[in-house]
N, C-alpha and C positions, 0 to 999 in steps of 0.2 A: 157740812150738810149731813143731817141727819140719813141712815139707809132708810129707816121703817117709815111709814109716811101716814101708817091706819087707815088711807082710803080704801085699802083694799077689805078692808075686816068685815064687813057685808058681804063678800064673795062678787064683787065686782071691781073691773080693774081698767085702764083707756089705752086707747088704742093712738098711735102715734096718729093726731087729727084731733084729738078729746074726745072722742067719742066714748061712752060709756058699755062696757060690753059683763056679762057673768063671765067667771075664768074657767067654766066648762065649755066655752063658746068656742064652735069649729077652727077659730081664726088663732085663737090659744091654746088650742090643743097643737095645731100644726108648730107654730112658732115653738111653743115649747117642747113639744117632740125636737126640734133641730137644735135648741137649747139641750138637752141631755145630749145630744149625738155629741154636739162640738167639745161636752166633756169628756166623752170617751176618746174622741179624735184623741184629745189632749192623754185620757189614760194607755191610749197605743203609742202615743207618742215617747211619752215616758219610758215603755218598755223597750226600744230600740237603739241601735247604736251605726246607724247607717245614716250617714248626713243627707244624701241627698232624699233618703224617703222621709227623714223629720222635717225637711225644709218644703217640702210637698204637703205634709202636712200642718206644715203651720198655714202653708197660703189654705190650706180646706178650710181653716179654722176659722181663718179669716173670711172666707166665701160664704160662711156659715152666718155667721155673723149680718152680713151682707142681705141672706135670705131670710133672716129672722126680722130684718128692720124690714124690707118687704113684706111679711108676712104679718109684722105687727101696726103693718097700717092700716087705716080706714080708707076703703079704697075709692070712696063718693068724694075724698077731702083732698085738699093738697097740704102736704107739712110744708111747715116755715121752713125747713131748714133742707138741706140738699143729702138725699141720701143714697151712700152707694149704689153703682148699676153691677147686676149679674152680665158677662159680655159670652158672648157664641167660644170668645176664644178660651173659658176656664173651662167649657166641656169641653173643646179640641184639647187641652194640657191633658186635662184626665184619662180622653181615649188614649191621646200620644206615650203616656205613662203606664194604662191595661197592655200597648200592645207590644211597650220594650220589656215589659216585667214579664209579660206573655211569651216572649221567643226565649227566653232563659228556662223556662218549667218545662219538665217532664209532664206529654201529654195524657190529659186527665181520661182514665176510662171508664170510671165512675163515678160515683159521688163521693164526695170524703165527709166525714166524721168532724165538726169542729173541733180542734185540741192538739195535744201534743206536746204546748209548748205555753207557758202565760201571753205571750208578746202573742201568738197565733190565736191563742183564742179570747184575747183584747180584739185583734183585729176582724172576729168574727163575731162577736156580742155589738160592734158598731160597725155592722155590715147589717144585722139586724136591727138593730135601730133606727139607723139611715132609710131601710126598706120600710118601718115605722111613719117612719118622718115623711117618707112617700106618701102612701095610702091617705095621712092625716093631709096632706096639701090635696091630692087628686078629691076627697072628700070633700072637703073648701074649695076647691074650683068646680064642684058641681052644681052650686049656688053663688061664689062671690067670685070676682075676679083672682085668679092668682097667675101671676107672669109666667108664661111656657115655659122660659128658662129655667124656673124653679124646678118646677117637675123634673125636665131631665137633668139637668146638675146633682140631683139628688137622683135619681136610677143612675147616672152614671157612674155615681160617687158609691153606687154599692158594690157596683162591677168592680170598681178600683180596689176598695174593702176584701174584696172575696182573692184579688186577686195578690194582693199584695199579702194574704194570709199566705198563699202559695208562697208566695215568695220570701216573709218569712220563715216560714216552716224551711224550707232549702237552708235560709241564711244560719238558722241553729242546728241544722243537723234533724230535726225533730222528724219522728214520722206521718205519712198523712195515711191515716187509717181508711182506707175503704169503705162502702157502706156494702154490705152482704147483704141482702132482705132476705129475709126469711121468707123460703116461699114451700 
């Protein structure tokens, strides 16, 4: 099987249903915003060496995945084939995950600085992303159906993001810089 397929060489491209969409269309902007996050997942993931937070985020990766085939469907159609469900219980994993990584951090009294550390600020370029990938679905759900779940799976998943930077930055030593504003 060929990859390149040249339907798309017109700037249009189908939505799992066939439907014919342009690839600036709100429904491919979102997908595809979740499509960069789930590489980044994968570039934080690289940088780390604590099993249980790569095993965490291989299931994101996978959830990602999950929201994108949601995201890349036509939501008037039904696919032929059976495709993953987002469940209530991968937002509870996520909170249950903010709020163990949360009792181990020194409490925050300002804002921090993204950086420090690469691993930390991987995990803060797809804390932004993620927050991306929000706005792009809340957008498409202002017009087409997009499943509740999505929305907060991804706001949850940024909390996770922001927090497990904390918790990197801890795990190497690195420091979390303050934001001072100049006033």
């Amino acid at each position: 099987m060929k990859v390149y397929t040249k339907t798309g060489d017109k700037g249009k491209t189908s939505l799992i249903g066939g439907t014919r969409v342009a690839k600036n269309n709100a429904r491919i902007e979102a997908y595809g915003t979740v499509d960069e996050l789930n590489s980044w997942i994968g570039m934080v993931r690289d940088h780390l060496d604590v099993e249980p937070w790569i095993a965490l985020l291989i299931e994101v990766q996978d959830r990602l995945f999950t929201i994108g085939s949601s995201l890349a469907t036509d939501p008037n159609k039904s696919p032929r084939t059976k495709l993953p469900d987002l469940l209530e219980s991968d937002v509870e994993r996520l909170e249950n995950e903010i709020d163990t990584l949360n009792d181990t951090l020194p409490e925050m009294k300002s804002f921090i600085l993204p950086g420090g550390h690469p691993a930390v600020s991987n995990c803060h370029v797809a804390r932004t992303i993620c927050r991306r990938a929000e706005r792009r679905t809340i957008e498409l759900g202002e017009n087409e159906f997009v499943a509740p779940l999505v929305q907060q799976y991804l706001n949850r998943l940024s909390d996770y993001l922001f927090v497990l930077a904390r918790a990197v930055s801890q795990h190497y030593q690195a420091n979390e810089t303050p934001w001072k504003p100049r006033v």
